[in-house]
Backbone as JSON Lines, residues from 0, in Angstrom:
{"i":0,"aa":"X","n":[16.66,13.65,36.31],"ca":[15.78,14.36,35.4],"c":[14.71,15.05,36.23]}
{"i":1,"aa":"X","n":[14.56,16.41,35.96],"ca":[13.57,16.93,37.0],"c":[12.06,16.87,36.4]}
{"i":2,"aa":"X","n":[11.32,17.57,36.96],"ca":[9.8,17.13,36.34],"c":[9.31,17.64,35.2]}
{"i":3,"aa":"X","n":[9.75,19.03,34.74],"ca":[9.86,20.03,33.73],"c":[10.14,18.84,32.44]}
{"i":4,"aa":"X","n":[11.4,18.32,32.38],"ca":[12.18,17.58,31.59],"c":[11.35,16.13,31.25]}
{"i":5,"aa":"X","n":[10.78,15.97,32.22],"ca":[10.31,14.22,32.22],"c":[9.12,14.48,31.58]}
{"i":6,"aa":"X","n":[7.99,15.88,31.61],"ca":[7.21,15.98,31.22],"c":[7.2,15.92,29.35]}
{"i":7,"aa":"X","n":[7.96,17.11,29.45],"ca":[8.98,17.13,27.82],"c":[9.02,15.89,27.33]}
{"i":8,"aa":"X","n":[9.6,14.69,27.86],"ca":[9.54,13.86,27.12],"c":[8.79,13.05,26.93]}
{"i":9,"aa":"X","n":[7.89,12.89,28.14],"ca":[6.75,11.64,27.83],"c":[5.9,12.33,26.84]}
{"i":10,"aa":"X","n":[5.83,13.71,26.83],"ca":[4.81,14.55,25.95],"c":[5.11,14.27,24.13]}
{"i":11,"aa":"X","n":[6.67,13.77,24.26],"ca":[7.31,14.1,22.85],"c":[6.67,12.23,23.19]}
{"i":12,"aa":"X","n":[7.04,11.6,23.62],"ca":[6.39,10.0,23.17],"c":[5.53,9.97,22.71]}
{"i":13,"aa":"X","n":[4.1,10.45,23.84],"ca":[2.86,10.55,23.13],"c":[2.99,11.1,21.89]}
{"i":14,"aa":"X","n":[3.33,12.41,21.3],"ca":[3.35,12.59,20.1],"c":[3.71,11.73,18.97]}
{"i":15,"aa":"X","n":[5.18,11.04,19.42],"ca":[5.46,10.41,18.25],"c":[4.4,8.97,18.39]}
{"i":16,"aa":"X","n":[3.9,8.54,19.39],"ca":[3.23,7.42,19.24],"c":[2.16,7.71,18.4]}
{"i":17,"aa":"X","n":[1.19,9.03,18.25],"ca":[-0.11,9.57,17.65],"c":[0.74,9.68,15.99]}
{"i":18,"aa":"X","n":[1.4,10.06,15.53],"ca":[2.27,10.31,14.31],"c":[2.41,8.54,13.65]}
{"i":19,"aa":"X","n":[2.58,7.68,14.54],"ca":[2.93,6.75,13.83],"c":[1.21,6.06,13.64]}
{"i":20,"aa":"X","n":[0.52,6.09,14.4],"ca":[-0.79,5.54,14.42],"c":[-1.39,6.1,13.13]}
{"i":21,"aa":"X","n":[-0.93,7.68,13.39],"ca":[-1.87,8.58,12.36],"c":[-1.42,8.09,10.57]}
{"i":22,"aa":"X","n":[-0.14,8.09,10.88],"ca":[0.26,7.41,9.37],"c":[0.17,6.1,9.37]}
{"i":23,"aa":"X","n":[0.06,5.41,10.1],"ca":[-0.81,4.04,9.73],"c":[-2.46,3.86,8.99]}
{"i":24,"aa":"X","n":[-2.87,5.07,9.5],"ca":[-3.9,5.12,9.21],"c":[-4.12,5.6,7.79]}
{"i":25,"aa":"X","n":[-3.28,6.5,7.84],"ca":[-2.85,7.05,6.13],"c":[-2.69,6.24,5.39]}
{"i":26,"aa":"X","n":[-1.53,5.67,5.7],"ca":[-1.69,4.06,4.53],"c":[-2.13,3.16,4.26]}
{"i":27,"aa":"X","n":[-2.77,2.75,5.3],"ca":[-3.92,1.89,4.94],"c":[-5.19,2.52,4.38]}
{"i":28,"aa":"X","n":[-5.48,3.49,4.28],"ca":[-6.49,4.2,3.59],"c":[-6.19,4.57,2.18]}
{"i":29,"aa":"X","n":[-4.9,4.9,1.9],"ca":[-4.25,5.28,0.72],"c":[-4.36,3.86,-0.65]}
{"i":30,"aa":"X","n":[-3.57,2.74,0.14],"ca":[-3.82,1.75,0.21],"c":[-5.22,1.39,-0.67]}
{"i":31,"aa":"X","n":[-6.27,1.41,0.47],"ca":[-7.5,1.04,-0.32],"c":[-8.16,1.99,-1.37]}
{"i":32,"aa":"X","n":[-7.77,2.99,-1.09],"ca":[-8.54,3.88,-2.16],"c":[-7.9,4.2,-3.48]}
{"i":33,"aa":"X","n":[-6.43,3.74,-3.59],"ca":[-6.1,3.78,-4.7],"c":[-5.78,2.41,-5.66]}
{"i":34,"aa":"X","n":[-5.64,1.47,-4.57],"ca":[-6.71,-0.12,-5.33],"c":[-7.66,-0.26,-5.64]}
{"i":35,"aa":"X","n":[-8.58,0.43,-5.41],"ca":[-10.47,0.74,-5.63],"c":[-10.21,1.69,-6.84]}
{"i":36,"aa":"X","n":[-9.2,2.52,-7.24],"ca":[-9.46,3.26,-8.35],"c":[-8.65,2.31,-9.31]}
{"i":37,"aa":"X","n":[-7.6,1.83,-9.06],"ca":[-6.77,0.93,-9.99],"c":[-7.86,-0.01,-10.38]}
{"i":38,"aa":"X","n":[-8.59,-0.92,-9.8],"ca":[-9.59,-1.78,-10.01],"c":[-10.91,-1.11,-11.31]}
{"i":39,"aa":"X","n":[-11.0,-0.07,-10.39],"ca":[-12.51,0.49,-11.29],"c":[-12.12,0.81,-12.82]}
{"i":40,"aa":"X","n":[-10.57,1.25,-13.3],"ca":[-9.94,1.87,-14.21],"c":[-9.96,0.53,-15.34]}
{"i":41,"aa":"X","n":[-9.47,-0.59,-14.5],"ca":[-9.28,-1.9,-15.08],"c":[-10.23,-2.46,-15.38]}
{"i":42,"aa":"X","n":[-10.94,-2.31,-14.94],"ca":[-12.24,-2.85,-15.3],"c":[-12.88,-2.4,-16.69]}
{"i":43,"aa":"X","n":[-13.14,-1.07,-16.55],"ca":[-13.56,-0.59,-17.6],"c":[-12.55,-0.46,-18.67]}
{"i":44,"aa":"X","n":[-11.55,-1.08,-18.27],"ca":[-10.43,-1.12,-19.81],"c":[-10.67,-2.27,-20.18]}
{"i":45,"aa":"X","n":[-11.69,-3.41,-19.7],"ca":[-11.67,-4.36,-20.3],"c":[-13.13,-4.42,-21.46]}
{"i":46,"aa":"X","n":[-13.98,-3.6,-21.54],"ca":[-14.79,-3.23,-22.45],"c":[-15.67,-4.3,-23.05]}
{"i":47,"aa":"X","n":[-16.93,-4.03,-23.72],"ca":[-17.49,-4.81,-23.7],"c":[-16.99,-6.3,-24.73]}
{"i":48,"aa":"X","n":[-15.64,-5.9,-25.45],"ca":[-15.26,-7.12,-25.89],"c":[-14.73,-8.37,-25.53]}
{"i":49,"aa":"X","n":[-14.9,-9.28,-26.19],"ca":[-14.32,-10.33,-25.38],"c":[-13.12,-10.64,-25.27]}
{"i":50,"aa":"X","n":[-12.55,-11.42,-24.36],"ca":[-11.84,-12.02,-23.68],"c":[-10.39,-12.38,-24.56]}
{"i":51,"aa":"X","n":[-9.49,-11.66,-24.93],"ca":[-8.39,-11.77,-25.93],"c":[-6.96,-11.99,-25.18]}
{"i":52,"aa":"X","n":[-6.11,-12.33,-26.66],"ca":[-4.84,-13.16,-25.47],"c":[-3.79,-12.21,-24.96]}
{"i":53,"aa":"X","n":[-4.53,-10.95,-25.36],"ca":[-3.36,-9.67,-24.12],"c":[-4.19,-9.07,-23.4]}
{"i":54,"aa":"X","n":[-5.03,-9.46,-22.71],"ca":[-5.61,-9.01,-22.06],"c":[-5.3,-9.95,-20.39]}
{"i":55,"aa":"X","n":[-4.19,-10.27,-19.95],"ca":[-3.9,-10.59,-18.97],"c":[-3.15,-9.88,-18.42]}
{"i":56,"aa":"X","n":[-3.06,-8.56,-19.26],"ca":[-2.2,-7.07,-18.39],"c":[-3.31,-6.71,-17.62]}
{"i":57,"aa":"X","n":[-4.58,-6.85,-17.9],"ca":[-5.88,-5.93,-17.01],"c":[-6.51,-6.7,-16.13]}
{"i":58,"aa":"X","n":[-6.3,-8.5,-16.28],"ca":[-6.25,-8.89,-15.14],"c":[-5.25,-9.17,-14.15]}
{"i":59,"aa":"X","n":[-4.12,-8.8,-14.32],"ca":[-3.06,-8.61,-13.62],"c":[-3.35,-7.37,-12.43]}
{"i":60,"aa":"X","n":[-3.89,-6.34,-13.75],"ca":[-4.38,-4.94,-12.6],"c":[-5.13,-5.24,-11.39]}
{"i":61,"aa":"X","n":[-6.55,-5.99,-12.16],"ca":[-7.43,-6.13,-11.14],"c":[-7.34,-6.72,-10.01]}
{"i":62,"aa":"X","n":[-5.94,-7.76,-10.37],"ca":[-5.96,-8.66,-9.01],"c":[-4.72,-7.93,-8.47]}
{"i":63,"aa":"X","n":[-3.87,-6.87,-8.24],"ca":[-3.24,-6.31,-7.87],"c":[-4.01,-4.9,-7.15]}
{"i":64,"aa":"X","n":[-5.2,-4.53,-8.15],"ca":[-5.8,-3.34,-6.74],"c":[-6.5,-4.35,-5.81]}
{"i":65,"aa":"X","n":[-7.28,-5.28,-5.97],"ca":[-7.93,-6.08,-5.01],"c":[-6.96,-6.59,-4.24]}
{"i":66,"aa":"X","n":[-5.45,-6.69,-4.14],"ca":[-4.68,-7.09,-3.13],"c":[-4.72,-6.02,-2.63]}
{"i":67,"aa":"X","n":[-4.38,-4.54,-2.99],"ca":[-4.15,-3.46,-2.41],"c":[-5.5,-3.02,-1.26]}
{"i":68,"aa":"X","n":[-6.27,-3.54,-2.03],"ca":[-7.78,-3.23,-1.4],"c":[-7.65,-4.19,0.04]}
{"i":69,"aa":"X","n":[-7.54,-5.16,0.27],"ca":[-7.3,-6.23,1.08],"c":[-5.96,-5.68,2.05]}
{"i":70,"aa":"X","n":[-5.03,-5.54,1.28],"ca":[-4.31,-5.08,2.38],"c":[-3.96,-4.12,2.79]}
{"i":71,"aa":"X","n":[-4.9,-3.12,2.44],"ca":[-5.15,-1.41,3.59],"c":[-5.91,-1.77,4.37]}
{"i":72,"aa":"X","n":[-6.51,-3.06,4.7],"ca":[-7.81,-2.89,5.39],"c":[-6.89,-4.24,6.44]}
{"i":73,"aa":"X","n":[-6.45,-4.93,5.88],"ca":[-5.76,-5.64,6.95],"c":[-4.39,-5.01,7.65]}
{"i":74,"aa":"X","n":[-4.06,-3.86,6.49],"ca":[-2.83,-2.98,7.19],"c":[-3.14,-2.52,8.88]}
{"i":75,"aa":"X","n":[-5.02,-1.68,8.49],"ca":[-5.51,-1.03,9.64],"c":[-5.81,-1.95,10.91]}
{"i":76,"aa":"X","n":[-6.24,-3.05,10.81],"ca":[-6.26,-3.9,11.66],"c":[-5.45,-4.71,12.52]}
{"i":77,"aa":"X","n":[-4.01,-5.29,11.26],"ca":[-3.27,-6.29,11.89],"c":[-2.12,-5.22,13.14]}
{"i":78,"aa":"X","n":[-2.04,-5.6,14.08],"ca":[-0.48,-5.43,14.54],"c":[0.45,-6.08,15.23]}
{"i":79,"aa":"X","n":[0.38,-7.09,14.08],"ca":[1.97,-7.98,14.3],"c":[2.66,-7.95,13.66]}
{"i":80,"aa":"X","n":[4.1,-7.1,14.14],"ca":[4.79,-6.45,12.6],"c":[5.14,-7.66,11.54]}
{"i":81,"aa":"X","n":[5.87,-9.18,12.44],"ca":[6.09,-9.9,11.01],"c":[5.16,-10.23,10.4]}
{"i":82,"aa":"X","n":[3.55,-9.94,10.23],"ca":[2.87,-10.11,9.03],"c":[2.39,-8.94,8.46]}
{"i":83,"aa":"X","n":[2.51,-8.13,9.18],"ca":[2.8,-6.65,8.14],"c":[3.93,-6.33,7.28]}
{"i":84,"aa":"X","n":[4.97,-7.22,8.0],"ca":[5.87,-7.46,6.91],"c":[5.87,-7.77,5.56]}
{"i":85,"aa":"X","n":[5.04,-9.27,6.05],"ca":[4.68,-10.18,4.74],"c":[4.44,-9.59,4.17]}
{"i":86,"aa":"X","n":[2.87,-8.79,4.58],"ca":[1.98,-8.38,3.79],"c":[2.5,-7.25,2.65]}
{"i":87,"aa":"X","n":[3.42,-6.54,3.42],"ca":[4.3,-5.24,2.53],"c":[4.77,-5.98,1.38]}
{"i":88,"aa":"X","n":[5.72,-7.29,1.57],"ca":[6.91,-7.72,0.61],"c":[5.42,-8.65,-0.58]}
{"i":89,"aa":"X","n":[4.18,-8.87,-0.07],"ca":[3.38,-9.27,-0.76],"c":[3.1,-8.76,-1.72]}
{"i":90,"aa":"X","n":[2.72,-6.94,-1.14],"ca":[2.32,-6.11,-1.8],"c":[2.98,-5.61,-2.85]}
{"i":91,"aa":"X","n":[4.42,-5.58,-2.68],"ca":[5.56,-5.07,-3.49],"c":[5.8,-5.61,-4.78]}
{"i":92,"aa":"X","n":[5.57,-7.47,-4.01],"ca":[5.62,-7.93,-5.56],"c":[4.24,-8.37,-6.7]}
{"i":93,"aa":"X","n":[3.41,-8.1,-6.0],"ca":[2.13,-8.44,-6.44],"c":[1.98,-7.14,-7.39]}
{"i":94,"aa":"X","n":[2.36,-6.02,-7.37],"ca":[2.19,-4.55,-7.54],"c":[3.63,-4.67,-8.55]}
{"i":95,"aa":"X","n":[4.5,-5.67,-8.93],"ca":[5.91,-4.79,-9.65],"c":[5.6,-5.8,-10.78]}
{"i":96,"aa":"X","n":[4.67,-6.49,-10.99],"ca":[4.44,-7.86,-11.98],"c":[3.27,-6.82,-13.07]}
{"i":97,"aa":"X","n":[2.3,-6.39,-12.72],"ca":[2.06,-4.84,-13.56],"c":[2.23,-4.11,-14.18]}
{"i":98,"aa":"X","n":[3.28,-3.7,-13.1],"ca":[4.13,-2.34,-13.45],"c":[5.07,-2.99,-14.12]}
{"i":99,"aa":"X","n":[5.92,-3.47,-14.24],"ca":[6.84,-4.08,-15.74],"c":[5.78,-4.47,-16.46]}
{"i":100,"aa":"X","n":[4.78,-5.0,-16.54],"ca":[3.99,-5.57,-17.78],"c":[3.29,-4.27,-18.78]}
{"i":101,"aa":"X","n":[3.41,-2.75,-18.17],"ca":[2.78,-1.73,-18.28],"c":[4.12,-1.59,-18.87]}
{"i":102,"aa":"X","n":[4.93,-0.95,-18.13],"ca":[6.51,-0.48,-18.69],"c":[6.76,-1.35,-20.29]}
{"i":103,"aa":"X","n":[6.67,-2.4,-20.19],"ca":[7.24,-3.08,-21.67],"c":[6.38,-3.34,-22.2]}
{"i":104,"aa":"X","n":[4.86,-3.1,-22.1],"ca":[3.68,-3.61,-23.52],"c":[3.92,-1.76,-23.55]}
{"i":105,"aa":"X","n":[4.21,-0.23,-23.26],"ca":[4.24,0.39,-23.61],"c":[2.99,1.4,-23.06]}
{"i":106,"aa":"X","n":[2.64,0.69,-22.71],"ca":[1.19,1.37,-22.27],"c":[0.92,2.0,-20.62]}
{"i":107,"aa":"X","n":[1.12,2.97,-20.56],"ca":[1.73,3.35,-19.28],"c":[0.32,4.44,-18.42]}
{"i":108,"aa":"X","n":[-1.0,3.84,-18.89],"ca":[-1.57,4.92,-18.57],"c":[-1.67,4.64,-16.77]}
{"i":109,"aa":"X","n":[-1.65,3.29,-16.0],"ca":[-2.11,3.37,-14.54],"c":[-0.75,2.96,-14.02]}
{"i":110,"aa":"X","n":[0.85,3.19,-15.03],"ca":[1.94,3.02,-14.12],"c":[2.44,3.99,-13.0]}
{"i":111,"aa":"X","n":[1.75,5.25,-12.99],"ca":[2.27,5.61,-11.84],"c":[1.32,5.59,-10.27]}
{"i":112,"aa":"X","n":[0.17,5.07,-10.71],"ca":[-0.46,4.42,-9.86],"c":[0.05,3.72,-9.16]}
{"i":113,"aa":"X","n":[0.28,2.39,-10.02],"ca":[0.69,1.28,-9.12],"c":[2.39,1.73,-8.66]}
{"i":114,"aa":"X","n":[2.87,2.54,-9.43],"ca":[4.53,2.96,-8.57],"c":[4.07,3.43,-7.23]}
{"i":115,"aa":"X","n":[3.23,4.22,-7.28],"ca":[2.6,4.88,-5.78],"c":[2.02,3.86,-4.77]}
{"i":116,"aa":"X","n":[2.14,2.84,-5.38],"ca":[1.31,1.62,-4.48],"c":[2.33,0.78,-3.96]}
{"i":117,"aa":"X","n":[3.27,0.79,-5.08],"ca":[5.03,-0.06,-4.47],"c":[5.16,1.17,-2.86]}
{"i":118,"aa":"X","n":[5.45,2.05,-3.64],"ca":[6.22,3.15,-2.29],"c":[5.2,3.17,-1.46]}
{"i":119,"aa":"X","n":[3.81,2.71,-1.91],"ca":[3.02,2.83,-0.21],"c":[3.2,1.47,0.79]}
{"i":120,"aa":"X","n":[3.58,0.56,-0.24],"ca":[3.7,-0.83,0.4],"c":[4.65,-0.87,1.24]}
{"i":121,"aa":"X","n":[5.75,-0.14,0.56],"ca":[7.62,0.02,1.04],"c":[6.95,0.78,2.57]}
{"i":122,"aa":"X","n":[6.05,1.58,2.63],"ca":[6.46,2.6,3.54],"c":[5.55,1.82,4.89]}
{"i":123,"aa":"X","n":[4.54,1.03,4.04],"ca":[3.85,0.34,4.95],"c":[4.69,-0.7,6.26]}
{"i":124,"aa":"X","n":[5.48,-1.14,5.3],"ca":[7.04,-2.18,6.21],"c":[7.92,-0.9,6.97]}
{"i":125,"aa":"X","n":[7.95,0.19,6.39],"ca":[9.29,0.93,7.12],"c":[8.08,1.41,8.64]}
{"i":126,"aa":"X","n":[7.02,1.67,8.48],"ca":[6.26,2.3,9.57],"c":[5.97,0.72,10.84]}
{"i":127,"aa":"X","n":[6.04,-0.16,10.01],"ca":[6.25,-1.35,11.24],"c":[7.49,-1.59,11.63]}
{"i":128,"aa":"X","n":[8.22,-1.3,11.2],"ca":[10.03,-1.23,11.58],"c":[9.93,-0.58,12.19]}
{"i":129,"aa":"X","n":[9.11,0.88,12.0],"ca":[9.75,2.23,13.08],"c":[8.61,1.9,14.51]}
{"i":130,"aa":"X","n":[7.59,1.46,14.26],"ca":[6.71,0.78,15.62],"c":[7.48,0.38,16.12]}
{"i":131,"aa":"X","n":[7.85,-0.91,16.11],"ca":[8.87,-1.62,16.97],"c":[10.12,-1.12,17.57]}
{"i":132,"aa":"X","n":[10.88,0.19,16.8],"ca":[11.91,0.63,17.07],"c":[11.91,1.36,18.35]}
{"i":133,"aa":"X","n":[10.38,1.91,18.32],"ca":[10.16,3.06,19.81],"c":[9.67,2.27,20.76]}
């Protein structure tokens, strides 16, 4: 490989190494800021009335953006892929217990929220798969 060529490629590494950092960073930011809006939404859907027996769809929410919130911020920090793992398959199901409870009470106003929060979780595990791969 001459020097022209070797340059080419360490240049294309660095790149893809900055690409995967940079979308790490994306999702873990995505992550928290759209658990911080899922949260704030839930909140105020719980209104100043009290405390009734279907109202464990909105604490379902709240404790599903506060996971999300928790784990963009441990997304940005941790890097050991098998607990970014966890944390993804955590996220996935902590986030699909919601979203069916939204889907079948009918009420669908923050389901595509939290769908966007499954596929950020999913993508959160595929970007520690692809770390390790390079």
């Amino acid at each position: 490989m001459n020097l022209y060529n070797k340059a080419i490629y360490l240049g294309d590494n660095r790149l893809d190494a900055s690409n995967r950092k940079l979308s790490k960073i994306l999702i873990g930011l995505l992550l928290m800021l759209l658990g911080g809006i899922v949260i704030f939404f839930s909140i105020f859907a719980l209104g100043p009335t009290p405390v009734s027996k279907g109202m464990e769809d909105i604490y379902w929410l709240i404790f599903a953006g506060g996971m999300n919130v928790i784990g963009g911020i441990g997304y940005l920090f941790i890097h050991n892929r098998s607990i970014v793992l966890t944390l993804a398959g955590v996220l996935i199901i902590v986030n699909l217990i919601p979203a069916v409870q939204q889907a079948m009470s009918g009420n669908h106003f923050l389901l595509p929220m939290i769908v966007m929060l499954i596929i950020l979780a999913v993508a959160a595990g595929a970007i520690s798969l692809w770390n390790e791969s390079k």
